[in-house]
C-alpha positions as semicolon CSV with decimal commas, in nm:
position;residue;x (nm);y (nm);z (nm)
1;X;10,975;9,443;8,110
2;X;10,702;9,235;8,141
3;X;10,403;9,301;8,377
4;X;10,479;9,035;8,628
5;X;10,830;9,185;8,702
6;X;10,675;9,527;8,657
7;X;10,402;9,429;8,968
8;X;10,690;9,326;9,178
9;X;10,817;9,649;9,161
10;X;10,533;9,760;9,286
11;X;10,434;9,770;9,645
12;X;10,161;9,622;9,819
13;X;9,926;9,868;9,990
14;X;9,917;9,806;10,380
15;X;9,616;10,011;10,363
16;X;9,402;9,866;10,099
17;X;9,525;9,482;10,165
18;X;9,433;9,549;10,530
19;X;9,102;9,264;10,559
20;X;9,109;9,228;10,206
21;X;9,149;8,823;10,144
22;X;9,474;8,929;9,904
23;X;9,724;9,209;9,877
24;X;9,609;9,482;9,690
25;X;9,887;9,666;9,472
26;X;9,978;10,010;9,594
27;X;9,796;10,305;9,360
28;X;10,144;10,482;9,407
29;X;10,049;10,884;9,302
30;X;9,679;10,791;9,254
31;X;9,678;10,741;9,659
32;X;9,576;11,030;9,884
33;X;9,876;10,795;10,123
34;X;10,169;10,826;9,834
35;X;10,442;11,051;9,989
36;X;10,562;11,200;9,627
37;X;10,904;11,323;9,758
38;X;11,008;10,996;9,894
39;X;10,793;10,802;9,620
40;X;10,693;10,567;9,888
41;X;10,360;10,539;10,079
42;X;10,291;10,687;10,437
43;X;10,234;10,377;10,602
44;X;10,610;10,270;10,533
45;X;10,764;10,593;10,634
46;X;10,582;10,581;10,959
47;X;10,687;10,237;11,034
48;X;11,058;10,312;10,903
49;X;11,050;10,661;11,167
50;X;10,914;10,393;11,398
51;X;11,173;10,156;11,353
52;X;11,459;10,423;11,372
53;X;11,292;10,545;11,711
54;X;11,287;10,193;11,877
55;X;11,642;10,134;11,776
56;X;11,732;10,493;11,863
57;X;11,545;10,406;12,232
58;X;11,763;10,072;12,276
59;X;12,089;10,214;12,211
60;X;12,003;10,437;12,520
């Protein structure tokens, strides 16, 4: 694989591209925010709970 396809792979960090001109690539297990058991960061589970919760809350 080349690097460009391997960077897509790759998340962008919500965190880190927050006021940053670009996206900054997500650090994945170098990040103090890298949930290791879902290999995703914690910005993206809390907006995926979030999600679920709001949906959950219309259904109602």
């Amino acid at each position: 694989m080349t690097d460009s396809v391997n960077k897509k792979r790759i998340p962008f960090c919500p965190l880190l591209s927050s006021g940053a001109d670009d996206n900054r690539i997500c650090l994945q297990e170098k990040c103090a925010w890298w949930v290791a058991s879902t290999k995703t960061c914690v910005a993206y589970v809390i907006a995926h709970n979030n999600i679920l919760d709001i949906k959950s809350k219309q259904g109602k």
